[in-house]
C-alpha positions in Angstrom: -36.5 -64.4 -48.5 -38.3 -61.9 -46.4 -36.7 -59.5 -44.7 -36.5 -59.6 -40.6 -37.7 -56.2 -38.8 -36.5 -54.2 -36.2 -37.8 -52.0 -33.3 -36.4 -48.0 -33.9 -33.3 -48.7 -31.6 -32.6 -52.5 -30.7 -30.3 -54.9 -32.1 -32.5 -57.8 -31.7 -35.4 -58.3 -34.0 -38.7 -56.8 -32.7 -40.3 -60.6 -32.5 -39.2 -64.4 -33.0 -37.2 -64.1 -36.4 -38.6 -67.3 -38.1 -36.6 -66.1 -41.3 -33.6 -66.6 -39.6 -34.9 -70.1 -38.7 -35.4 -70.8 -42.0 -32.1 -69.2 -43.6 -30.5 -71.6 -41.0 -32.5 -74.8 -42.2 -31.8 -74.1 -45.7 -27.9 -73.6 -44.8 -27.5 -76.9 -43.5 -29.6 -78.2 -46.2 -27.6 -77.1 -48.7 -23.6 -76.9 -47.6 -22.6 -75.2 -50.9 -24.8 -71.9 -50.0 -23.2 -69.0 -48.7 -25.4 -66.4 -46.8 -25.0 -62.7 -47.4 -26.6 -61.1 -44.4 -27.4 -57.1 -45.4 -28.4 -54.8 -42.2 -30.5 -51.3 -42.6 -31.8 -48.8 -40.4 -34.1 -45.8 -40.9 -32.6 -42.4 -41.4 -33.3 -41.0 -37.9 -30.8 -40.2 -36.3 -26.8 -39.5 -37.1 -25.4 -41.5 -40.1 -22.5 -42.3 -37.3 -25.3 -43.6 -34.8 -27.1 -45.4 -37.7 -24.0 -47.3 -39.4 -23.1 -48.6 -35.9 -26.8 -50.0 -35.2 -26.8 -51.9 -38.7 -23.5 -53.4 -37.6 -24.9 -54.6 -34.4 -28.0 -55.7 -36.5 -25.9 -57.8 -39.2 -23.7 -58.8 -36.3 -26.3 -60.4 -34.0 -28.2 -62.4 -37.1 -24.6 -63.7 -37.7 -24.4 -64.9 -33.9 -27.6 -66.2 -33.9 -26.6 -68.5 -37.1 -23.5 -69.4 -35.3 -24.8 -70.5 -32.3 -27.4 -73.0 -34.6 -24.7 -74.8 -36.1 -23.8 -72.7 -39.0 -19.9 -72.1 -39.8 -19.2 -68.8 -39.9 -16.8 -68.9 -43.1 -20.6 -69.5 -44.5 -22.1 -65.8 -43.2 -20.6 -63.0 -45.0 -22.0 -59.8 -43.3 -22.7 -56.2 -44.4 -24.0 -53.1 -42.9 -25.3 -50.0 -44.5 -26.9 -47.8 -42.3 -29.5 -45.5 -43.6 -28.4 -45.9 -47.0 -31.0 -47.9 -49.8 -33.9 -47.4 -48.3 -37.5 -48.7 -49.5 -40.3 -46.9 -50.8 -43.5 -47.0 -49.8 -45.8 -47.9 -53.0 -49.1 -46.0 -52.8 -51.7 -49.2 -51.8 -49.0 -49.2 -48.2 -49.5 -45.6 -47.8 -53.1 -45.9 -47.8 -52.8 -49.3 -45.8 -50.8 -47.1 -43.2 -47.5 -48.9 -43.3 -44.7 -47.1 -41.3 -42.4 -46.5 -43.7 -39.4 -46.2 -41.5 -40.3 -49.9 -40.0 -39.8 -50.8 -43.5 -36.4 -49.7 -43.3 -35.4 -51.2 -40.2 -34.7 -54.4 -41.5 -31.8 -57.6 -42.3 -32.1 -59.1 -45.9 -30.6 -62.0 -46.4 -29.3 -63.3 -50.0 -28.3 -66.3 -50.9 -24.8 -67.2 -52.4 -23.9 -70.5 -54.3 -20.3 -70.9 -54.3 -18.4 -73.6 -55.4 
């Protein structure tokens, strides 16, 4: 699943997150998946500053789930901060992608458990 993207300092996602729409659908779909939500920022500023702001990130994708009918024993979140961040092949560089948008970013991994 595609990652959602975030603004430099916000929580929220920069616009409507229709991948957490769909992570939600396919979770009551399917009530032996588990979600992993993984939360990333850029490396500006501190590595304090940075952890704290993917916490908020993973946070608010697992309220977001909650509040659409998801059980929360279901979400298992993680925040990483600046750490594992993407690479910009050399096509995006000529395309102009912002790297550090890249990086500002929720992943989402599925989990069967059962």
């Amino acid at each position: 699943m595609r990652a959602v993207g975030y603004p430099l300092h916000p929580a929220t996602p920069s616009a409507p997150a229709t991948q957490v729409t769909e992570a939600v659908e396919v979770l009551k779909a399917n009530p032996d998946w588990y979600l992993e939500i993984h939360a990333f920022t850029d490396p500006r500023g501190s590595s304090a500053y940075n952890w704290k702001l993917s916490e908020r990130r993973a946070l608010s994708v697992q309220r977001y789930r909650a509040l659409h009918g998801v059980d929360g024993r279901r979400l298992m979140v993680d925040w990483h901060g600046e750490k594992n961040q993407i690479a910009l092949s050399e096509a995006q560089r000529v395309a102009g992608i912002d790297q550090n948008q890249l990086n500002r970013r929720a992943e989402f991994h599925f989990v069967v458990k059962r």
